[in-house]
C-alpha positions as a LaTeX table, in Angstrom:
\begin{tabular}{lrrr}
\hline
Residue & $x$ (\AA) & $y$ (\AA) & $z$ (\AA) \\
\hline
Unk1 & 10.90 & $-15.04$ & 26.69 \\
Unk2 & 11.45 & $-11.85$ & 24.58 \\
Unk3 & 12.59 & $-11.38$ & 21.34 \\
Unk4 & 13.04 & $-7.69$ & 21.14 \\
Unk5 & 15.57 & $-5.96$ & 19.33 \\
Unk6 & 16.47 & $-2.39$ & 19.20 \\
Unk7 & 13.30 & 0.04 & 18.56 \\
Unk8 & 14.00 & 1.93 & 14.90 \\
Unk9 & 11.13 & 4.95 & 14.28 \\
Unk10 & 9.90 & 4.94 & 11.20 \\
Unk11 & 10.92 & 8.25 & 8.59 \\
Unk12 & 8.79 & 11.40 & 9.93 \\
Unk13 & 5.23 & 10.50 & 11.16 \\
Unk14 & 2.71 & 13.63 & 10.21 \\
Unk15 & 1.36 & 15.38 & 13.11 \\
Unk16 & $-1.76$ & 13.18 & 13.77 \\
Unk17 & $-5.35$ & 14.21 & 13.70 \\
Unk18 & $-7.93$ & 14.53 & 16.88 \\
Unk19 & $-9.52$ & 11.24 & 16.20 \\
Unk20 & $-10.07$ & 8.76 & 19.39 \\
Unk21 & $-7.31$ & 6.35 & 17.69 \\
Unk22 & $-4.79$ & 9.17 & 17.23 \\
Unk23 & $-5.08$ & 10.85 & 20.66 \\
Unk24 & $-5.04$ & 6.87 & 22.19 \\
Unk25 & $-1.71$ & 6.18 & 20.01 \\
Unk26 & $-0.71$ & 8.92 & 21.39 \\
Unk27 & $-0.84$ & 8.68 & 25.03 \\
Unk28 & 0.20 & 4.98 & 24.47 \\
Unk29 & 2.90 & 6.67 & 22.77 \\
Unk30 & 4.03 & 9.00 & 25.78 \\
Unk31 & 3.68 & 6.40 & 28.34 \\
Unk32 & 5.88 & 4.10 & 26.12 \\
Unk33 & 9.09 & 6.43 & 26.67 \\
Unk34 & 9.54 & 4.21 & 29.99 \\
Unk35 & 10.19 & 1.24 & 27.81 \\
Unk36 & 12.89 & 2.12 & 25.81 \\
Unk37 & 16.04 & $-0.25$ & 25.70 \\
Unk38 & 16.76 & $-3.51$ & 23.75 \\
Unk39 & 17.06 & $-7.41$ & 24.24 \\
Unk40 & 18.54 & $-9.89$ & 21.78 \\
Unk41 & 16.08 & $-11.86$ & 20.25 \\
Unk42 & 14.72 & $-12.95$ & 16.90 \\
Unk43 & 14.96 & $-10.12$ & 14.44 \\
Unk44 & 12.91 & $-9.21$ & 11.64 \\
Unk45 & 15.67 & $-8.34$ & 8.84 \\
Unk46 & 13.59 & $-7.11$ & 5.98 \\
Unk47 & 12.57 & $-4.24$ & 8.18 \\
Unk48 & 16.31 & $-3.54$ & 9.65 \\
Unk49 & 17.46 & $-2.95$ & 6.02 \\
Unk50 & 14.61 & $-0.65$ & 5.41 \\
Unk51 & 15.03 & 1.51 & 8.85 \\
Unk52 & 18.54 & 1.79 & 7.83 \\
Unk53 & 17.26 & 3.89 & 5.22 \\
Unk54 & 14.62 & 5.97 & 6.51 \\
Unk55 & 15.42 & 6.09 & 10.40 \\
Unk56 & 15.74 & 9.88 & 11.54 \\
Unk57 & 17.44 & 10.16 & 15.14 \\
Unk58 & 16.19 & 13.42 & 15.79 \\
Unk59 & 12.74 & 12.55 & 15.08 \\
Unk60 & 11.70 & 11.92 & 18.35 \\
Unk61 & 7.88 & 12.36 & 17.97 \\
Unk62 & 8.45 & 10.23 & 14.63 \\
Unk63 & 9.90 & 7.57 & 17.47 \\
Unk64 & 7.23 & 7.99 & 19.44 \\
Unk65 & 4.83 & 7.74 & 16.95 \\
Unk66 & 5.81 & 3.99 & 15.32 \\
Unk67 & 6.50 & 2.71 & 18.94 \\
Unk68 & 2.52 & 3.56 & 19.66 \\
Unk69 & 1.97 & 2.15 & 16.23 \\
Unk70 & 4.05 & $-0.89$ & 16.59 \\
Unk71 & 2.20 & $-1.47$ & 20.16 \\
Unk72 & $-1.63$ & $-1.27$ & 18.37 \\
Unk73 & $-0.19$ & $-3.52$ & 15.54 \\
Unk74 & 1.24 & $-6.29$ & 18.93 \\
Unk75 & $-2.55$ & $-6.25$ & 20.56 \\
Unk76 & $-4.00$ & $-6.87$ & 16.98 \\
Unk77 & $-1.09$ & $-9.84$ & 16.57 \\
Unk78 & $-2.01$ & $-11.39$ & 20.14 \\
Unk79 & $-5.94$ & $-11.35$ & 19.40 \\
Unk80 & $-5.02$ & $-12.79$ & 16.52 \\
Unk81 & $-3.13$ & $-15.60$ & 17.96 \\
Unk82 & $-5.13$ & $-16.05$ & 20.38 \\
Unk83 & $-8.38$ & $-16.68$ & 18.04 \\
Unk84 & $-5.93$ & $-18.93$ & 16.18 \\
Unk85 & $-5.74$ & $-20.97$ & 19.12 \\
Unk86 & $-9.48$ & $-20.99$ & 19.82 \\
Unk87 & $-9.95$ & $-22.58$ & 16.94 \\
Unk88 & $-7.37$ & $-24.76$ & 16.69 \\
Unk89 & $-8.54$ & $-26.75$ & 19.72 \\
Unk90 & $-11.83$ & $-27.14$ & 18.11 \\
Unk91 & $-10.65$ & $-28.90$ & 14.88 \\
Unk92 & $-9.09$ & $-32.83$ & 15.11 \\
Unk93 & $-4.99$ & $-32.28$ & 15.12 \\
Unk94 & $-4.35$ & $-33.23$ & 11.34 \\
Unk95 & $-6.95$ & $-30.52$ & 10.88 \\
Unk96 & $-5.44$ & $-27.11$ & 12.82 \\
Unk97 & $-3.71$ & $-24.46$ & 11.16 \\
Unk98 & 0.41 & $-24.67$ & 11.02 \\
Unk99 & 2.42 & $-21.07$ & 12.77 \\
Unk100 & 3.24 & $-20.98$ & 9.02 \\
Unk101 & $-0.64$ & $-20.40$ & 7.92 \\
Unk102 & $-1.05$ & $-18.21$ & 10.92 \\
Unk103 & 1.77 & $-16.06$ & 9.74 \\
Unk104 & 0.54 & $-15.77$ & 6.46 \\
Unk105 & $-2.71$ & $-15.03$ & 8.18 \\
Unk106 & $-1.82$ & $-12.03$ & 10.49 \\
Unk107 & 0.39 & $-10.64$ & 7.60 \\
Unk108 & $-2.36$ & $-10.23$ & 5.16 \\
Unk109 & $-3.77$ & $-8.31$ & 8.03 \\
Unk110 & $-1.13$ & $-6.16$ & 8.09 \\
Unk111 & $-1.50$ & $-5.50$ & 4.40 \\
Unk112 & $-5.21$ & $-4.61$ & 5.36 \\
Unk113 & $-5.24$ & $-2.67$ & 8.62 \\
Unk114 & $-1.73$ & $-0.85$ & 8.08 \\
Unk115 & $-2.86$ & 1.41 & 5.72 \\
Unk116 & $-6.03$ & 2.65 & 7.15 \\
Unk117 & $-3.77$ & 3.10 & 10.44 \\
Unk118 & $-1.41$ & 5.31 & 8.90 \\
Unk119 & $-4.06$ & 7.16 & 7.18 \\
Unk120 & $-5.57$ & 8.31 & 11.03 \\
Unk121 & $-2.33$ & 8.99 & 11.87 \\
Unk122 & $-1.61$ & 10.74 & 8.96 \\
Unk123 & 2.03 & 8.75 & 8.27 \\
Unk124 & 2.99 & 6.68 & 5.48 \\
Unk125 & 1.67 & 3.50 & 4.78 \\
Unk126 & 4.99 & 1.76 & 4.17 \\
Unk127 & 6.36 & 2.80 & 7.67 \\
Unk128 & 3.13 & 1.45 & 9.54 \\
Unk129 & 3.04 & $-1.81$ & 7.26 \\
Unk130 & 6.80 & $-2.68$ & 7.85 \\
Unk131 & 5.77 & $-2.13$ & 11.72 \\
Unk132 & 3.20 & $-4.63$ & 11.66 \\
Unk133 & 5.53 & $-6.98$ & 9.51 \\
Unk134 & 8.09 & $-6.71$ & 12.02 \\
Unk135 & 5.64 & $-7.38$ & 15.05 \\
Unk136 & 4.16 & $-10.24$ & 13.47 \\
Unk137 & 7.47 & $-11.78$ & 12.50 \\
Unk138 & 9.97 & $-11.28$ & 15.53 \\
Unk139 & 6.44 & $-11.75$ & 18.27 \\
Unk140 & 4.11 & $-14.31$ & 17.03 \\
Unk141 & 6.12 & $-17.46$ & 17.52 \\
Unk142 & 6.61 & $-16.28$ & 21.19 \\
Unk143 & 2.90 & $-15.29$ & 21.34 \\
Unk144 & 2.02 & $-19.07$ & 19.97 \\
Unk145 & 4.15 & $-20.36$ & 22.75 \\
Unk146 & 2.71 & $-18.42$ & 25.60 \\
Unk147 & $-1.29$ & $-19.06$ & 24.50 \\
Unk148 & $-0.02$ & $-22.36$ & 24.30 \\
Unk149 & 1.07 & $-22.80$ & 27.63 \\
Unk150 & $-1.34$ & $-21.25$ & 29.22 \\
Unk151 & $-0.41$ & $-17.69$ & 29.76 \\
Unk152 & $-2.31$ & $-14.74$ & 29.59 \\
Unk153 & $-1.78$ & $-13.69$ & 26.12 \\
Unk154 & $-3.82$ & $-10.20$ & 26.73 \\
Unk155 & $-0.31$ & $-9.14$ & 29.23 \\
Unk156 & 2.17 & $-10.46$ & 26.65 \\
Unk157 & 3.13 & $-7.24$ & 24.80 \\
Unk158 & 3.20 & $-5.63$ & 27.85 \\
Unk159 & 5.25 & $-7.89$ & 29.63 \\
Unk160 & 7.43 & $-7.67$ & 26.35 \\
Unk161 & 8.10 & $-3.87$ & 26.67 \\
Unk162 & 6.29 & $-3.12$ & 23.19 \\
Unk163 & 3.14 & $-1.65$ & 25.05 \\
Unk164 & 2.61 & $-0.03$ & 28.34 \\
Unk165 & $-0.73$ & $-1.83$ & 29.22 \\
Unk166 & $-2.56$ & $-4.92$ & 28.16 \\
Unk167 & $-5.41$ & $-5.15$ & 25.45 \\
Unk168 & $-8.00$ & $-4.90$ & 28.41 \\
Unk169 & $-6.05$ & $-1.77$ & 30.15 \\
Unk170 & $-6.00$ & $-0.09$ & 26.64 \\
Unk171 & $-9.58$ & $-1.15$ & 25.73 \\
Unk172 & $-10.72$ & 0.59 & 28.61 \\
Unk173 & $-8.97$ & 3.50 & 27.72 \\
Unk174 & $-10.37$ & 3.50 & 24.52 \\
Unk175 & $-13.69$ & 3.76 & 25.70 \\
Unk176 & $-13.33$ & 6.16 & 28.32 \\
Unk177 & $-11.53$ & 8.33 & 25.70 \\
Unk178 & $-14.87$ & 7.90 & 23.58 \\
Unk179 & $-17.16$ & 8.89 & 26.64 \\
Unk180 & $-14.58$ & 12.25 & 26.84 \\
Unk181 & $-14.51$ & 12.78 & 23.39 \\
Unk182 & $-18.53$ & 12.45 & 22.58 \\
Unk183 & $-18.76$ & 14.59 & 25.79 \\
Unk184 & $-16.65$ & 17.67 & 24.37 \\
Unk185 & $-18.66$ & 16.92 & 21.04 \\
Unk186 & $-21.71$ & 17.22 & 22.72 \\
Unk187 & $-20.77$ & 19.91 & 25.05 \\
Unk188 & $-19.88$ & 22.13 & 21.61 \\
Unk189 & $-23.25$ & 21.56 & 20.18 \\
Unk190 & $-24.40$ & 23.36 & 23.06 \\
\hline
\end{tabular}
């Protein structure tokens, strides 16, 4: 099940730099335009009162931009679930960690990781922590569920429409983007 709501950019994303994250956000980014829509669902409304006053319609590479953003910040959420569950099954019942302590868990992640993310993308740090906020709020409970029953949590924000690949499909990509860029690197030394 999905709990999507309507996508709202973040205020004006800088132009990003030629590191391997940016360029990956970006094609993630460009192959995310497929995706676009909305589905009821839970909704996160700390960040709908905050989009309300920063959300530019005409900044479409802004839009682009925090959906790429909002799809790194889903992978990080589902690995982090996912470890969650790991080690859950390892520890006696009265002993596992409660969706509440995960929460709490995954957003002091986003407190971490959001602002070094912004800074290679050169945006704001509010717009890419409110992103993360949201994804961890409206997606983990869903994410618990589906690691839970079985399902292959490395599809889930794909299947969800927040990403256009899995965590495998874009770790691949990642590193073949490496080999390219260490290539041209190497190629300039020359």
């Amino acid at each position: 099940r999905s709990h999507r709501s309507s996508r709202h950019a973040p205020r004006g994303w800088r132009s990003s730099s030629s590191s391997l994250l940016s360029l990956l956000l970006l094609v993630v980014a460009a192959l995310l335009a497929q995706f676009q829509g909305s589905e009821a669902g839970l909704t996160d409304e700390e960040y709908q009162a905050w989009a309300a006053k920063v959300y530019q319609s005409d900044d479409k590479e802004g839009q682009k931009r925090g959906q790429a953003i909002a799809c790194a910040f889903c992978q990080i959420t589902a690995n982090g679930v996912k470890k969650q569950f790991e080690l859950n099954r390892q520890r006696p019942r009265e002993e596992r960690y409660t969706e509440e302590q995960t929460e709490e868990v995954l957003l002091d992640i986003c407190e971490r990781t959001a602002p070094k993310l912004a800074k290679q993308m050169q945006g704001y740090k509010k717009d890419a922590l409110m992103l993360c906020r949201r994804v961890v709020k409206e997606q983990m409970s869903d994410m618990m569920d589906a690691v839970a029953l079985g399902e292959d949590i490395d599809q889930f924000c794909r299947e969800n429409k927040i990403c256009p690949m899995g965590m495998g499909d874009m770790f691949k990509m990642m590193e073949l983007m490496g080999k390219m860029q260490a290539d041209q690197k190497e190629h300039e030394e020359l």
